[in-house]
Structure formats: structure tokens, C-alpha cells
C-alpha positions in Angstrom: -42.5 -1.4 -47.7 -41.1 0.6 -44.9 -37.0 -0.4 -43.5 -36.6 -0.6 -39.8 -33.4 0.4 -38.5 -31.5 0.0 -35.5 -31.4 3.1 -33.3 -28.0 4.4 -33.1 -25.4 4.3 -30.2 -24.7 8.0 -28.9 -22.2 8.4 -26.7 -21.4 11.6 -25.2 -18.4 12.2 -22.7 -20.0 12.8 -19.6 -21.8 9.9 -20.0 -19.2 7.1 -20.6 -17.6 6.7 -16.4 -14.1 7.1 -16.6 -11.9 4.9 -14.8 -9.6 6.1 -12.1 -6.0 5.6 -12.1 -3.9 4.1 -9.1 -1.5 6.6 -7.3 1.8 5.4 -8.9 4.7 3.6 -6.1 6.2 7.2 -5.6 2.9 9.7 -5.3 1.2 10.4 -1.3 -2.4 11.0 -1.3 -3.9 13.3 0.6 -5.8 12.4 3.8 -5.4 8.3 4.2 -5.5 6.7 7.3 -2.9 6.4 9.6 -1.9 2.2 9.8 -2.6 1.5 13.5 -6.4 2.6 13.1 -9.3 0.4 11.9 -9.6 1.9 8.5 -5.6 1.9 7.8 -5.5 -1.9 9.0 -6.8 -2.7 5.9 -5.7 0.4 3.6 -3.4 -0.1 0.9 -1.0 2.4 0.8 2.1 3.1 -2.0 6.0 2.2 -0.5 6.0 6.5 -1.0 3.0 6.4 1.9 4.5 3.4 3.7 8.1 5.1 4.1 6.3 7.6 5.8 6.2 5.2 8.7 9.0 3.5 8.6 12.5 3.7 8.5 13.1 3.0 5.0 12.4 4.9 1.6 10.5 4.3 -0.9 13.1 2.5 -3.4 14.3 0.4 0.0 11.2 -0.7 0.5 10.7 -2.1 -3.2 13.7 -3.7 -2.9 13.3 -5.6 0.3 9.3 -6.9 -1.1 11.2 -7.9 -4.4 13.5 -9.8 -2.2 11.0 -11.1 -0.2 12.3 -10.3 2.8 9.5 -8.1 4.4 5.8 -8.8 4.1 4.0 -6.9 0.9 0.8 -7.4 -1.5 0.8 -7.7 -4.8 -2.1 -6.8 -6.6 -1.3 -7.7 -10.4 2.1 -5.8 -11.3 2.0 -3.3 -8.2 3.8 -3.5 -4.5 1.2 -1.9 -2.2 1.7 -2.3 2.0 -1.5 -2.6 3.9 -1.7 -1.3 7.6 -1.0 -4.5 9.0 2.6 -4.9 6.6 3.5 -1.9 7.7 3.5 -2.9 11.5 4.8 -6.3 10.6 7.8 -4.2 9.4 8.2 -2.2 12.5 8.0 -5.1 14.4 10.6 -6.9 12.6 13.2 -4.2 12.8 12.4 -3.5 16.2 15.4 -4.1 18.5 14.7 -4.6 21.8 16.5 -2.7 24.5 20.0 -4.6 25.9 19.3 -5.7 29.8 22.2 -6.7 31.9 21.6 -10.2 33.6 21.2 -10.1 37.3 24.6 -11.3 38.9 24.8 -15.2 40.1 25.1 -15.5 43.4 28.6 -16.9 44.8 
């Protein structure tokens, strides 16, 4: 009477795919797109790469999306700022330059 066996699992490193980390809040990645093109509309980019653009740091920027006051999105436990946040921003802090009235006529 012959036993059959199960063949054996082999695993090898290079086979197994390793999973890639996310840049943490505070590292810049090389080469992303800039937020007012197609590709960075969409791009999700760390508050390190979204300071780069605006006039807050990184920490500020946390702060503020904690707060809620400035648009953000939350994937899980991370703050990211898409292309589109980040020109929401701008255009919320944007002050408009002061015109004088025209005079009233007597």
C-alpha cells in the first residue's frame, strides 16, 4: 500500500510580492505631479508635499484637517491632500486685493 502526500508549500523570498509602504506625513517623493495638472488633480500627496504649495507647514496643515477647518482625505488613519484640496486651500486663504469705491456724485 503506497501513502500519498501532499506536496509541500515552498516559499522562496523573491517569490512572495512585498507590499509597499506609504510615504509617512513628513517624507517628499521624488517626481509627483504638480496639483494644477490633470495627473496631480487627483494625486494624493503627504501635508510634507502639500506645504510645498501652500503657505502652511506640514504640522499646520495637520492641525487645521484635524480641526476641520480646510478640506482633507482620510484614507483609514492617514491625512493625505489631493490636487484639488490643495487649491481649495489656496482659494480659501486667498485675499482679494482692497479697491477704493468710485466717489458718489454730489
Amino acid at each position: 500500500m503506497s501513502t500519498v502526500t501532499a506536496p509541500k508549500a515552498t516559499q522562496s523570498d523573491e517569490a512572495t510580492p512585498t507590499s509597499r509602504k506609504p510615504p509617512t506625513r513628513f517624507q517628499v517623493r521624488e517626481n509627483i505631479p504638480a496639483p494644477g495638472t490633470a495627473e496631480g488633480a487627483y494625486f494624493h500627496y503627504t501635508p510634507a508635499e502639500a506645504a510645498e504649495w501652500l503657505p502652511f507647514g506640514a504640522h499646520k496643515l495637520l492641525k487645521m484637517a484635524n480641526a476641520r477647518q480646510i478640506p482633507y482625505v482620510d484614507n483609514g488613519n492617514r491625512i493625505w491632500f489631493s490636487g484639488m484640496n490643495i487649491r481649495a486651500i489656496s482659494e480659501q486663504f486667498t485675499v482679494e486685493p482692497f479697491t477704493k469705491p468710485a466717489p458718489a456724485a454730489a
